[in-house]
C-alpha positions in Angstrom: 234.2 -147.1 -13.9 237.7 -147.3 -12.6 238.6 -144.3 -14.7 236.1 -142.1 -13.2 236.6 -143.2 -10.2 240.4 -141.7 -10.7 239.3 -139.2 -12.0 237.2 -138.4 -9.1 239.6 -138.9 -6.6 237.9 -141.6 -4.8 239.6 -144.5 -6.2 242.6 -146.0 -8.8 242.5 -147.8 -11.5 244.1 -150.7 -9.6 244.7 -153.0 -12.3 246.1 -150.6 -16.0 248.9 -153.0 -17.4 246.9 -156.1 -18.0 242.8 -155.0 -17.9 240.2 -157.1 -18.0 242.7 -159.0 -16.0 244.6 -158.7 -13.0 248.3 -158.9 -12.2 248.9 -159.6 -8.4 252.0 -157.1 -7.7 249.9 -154.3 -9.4 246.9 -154.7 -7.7 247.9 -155.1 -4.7 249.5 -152.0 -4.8 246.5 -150.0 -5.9 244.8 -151.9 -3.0 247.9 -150.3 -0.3 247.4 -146.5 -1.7 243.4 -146.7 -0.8 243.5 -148.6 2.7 246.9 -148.2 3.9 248.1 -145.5 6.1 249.0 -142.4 4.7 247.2 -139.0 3.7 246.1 -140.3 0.0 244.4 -143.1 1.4 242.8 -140.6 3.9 241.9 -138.3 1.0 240.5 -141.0 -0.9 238.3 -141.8 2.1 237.3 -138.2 2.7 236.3 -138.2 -1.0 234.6 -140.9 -1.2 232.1 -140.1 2.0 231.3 -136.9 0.7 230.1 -138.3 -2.6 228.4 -140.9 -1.1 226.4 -137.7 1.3 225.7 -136.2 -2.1 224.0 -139.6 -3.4 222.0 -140.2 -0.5 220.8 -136.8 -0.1 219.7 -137.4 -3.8 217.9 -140.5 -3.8 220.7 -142.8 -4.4 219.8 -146.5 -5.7 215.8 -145.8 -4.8 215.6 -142.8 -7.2 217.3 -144.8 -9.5 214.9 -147.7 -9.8 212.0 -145.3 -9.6 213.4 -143.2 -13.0 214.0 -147.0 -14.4 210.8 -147.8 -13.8 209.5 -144.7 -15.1 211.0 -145.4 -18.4 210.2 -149.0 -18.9 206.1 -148.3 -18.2 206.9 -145.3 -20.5 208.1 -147.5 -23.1 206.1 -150.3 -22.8 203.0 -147.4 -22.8 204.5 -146.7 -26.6 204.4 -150.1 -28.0 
């Protein structure tokens, strides 16, 4: 997920050198670029709120569950 959120630009992977695991210096530097001052933190920001508009106007979590849902009666309906 961190990867796409990179990709994305609405996020870093904050933590490349050691993953799963995290290595303080490293991190806490990926953690300074997205809320410290600066225009990439603010173009992080911006990015994220206007993929976060998109998911809403979509459904978000709640059209989520419903598809789930969906799928596991469809299933169980097959057995």
């Amino acid at each position: 997920m961190a990867i796409r959120a990179e990709y994305r630009g609405i996020g870093i992977y904050g933590n490349r050198k050691v993953a799963p695991g995290i290595e303080a210096v490293e991190f806490g530097a990926a953690v300074t670029r997205i809320v410290g001052p600066g225009k990439e933190s603010e173009g992080f920001r911006e990015r994220a709120r206007a993929v976060g508009e998109v998911c809403r106007r979509a459904g978000g979590k709640r059209t989520a569950v419903d598809k789930i849902l969906e799928m596991a009666e469809s299933e169980g309906n097959n057995e």
